[in-house]
N, C-alpha and C positions, 0 to 999 in steps of 0.2 A: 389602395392604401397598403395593405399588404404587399403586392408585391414591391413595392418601391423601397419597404423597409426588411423586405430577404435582399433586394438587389444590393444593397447598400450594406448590409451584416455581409455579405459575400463579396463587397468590393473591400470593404475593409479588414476582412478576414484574410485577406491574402497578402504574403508575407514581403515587407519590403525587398527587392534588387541586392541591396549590400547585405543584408541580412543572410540571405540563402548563397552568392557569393560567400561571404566569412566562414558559413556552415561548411560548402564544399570544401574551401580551403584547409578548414581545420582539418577535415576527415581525410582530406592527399596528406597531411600530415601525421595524422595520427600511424603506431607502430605499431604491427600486431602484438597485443599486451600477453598472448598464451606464450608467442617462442617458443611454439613447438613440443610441450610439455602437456600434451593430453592425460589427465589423471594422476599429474604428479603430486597433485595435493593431497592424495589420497594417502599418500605415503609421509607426509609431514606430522606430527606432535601435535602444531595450534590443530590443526584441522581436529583433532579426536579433542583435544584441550576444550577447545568450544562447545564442544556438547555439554561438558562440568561444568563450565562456568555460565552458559545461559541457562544450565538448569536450576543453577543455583541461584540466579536471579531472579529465576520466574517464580517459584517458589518462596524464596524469603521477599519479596516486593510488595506483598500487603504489610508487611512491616514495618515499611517507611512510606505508606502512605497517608494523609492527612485528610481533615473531613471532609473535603471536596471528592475528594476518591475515592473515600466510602460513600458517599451520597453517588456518586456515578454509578458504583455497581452495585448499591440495593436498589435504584432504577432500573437498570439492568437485567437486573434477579427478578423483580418486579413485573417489569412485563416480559418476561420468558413467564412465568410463571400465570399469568394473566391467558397469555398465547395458548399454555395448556389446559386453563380452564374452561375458555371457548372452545377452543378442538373440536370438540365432541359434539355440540351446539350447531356451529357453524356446518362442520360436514353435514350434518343430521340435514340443514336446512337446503342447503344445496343440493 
């Protein structure tokens, strides 16, 4: 029984003809997206810009979130905090 339903998740599992056709196709087409510019982003504005402004999101974002968000990270908080109460128990026991 088993193996009948691996053989069958592995016959299915394998990707249609025109599928992996279109994939090759796309990738003959596709252009290399660098052009040549190793590290030039290093050298642009957004690049340093970015660091400001997801920091600034990461930080001010429990400010716009709603009860559903808090309820996910005092879960969260929760069992991290649960995690360190066992620790010490848990190693002991092993």
């Amino acid at each position: 029984m088993a193996v009948v339903i691996f053989v069958s998740l592995s016959i299915s599992a394998q990707p249609s003809t025109s599928w992996a056709a279109d994939q090759t196709a796309k990738a003959a087409k596709r252009e290399d997206p660098d052009d040549g510019k190793h590290g030039g982003y290093l050298l642009e504005p957004e690049y340093y810009g970015n660091f400001v402004l997801n920091t600034y999101r990461i930080v001010f974002s429990p400010f716009r979130w709603d009860a559903e968000h808090w309820a996910a990270a005092g879960l969260i908080a929760a069992g991290i905090g649960l995690m360190m109460f066992l620790d010490e128990p848990v190693r002991d026991f092993w």
